[in-house]
C-alpha positions in Angstrom: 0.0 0.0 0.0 1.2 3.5 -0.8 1.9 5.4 2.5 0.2 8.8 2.7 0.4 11.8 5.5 -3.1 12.4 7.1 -3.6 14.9 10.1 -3.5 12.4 13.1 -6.7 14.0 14.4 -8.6 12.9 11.3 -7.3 9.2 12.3 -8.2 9.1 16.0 -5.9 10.7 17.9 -6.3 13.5 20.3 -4.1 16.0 19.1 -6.7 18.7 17.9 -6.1 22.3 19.5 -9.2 21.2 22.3 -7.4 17.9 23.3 -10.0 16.0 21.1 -9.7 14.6 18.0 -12.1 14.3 14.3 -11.8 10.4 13.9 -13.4 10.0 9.8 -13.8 6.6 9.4 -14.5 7.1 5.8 -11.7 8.9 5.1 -9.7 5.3 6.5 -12.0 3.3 4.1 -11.6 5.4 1.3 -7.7 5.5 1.6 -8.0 1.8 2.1 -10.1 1.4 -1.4 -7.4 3.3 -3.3 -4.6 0.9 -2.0 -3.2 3.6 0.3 -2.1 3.1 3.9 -2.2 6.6 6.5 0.4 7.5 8.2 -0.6 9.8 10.9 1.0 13.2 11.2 0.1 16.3 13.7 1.9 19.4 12.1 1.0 21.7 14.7 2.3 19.0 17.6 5.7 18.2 15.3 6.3 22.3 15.2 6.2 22.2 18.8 2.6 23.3 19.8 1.3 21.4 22.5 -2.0 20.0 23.2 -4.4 21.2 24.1 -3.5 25.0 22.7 -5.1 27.6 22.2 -7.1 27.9 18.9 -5.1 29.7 15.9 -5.9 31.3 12.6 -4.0 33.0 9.4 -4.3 36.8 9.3 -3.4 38.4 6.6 -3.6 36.1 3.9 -4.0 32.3 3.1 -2.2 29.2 4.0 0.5 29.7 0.8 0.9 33.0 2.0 2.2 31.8 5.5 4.8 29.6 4.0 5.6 32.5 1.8 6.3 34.8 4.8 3.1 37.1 3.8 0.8 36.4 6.3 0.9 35.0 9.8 -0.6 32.7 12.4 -2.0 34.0 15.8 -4.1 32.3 18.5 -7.0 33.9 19.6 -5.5 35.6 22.6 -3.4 37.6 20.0 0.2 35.6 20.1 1.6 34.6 16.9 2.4 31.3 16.5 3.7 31.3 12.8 7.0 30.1 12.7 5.2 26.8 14.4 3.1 26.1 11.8 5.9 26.5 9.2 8.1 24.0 10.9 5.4 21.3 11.0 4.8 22.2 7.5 8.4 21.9 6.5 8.7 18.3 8.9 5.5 17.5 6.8 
């Protein structure tokens, strides 16, 4: 089976920003139909955000623009968290 990277939330694990996770089952089946195996992967965990954290958006700009260095990542109580999210990107 081809290997592919999934957010480990979407597999089961607790590792969303709340502690919780989004377990899709049919996102497993689906994978499993198209002869590909998940490998679980938390970027925001591998860039060294813990969990539970606080939740985070991009300002600024879109998701391309963050890696770009155009637009940036803050939690909701106003700290920026970018350089995070690019370094679980980049382990990605």
């Amino acid at each position: 089976m081809k290997p592919v990277l999934v957010s480990a939330c979407l597999l089961g694990r607790a590792c969303r920003y709340d502690g919780g996770d989004c377990l899709r089952p049919i996102l497993v089946e689906r994978l499993a139909a198209a002869g590909c195996r998940p490998v679980p992967f938390c970027p925001e965990e591998s860039g060294g955000l813990g969990t539970p954290r606080p939740a985070a958006w991009i300002e600024r700009g879109d998701a391309e623009q963050v890696l770009e260095g155009q637009a940036v990542v803050v939690t909701h109580e106003g700290e920026e968290c970018t350089d995070a999210f690019r370094s679980g990107a980049d382990q990605a």
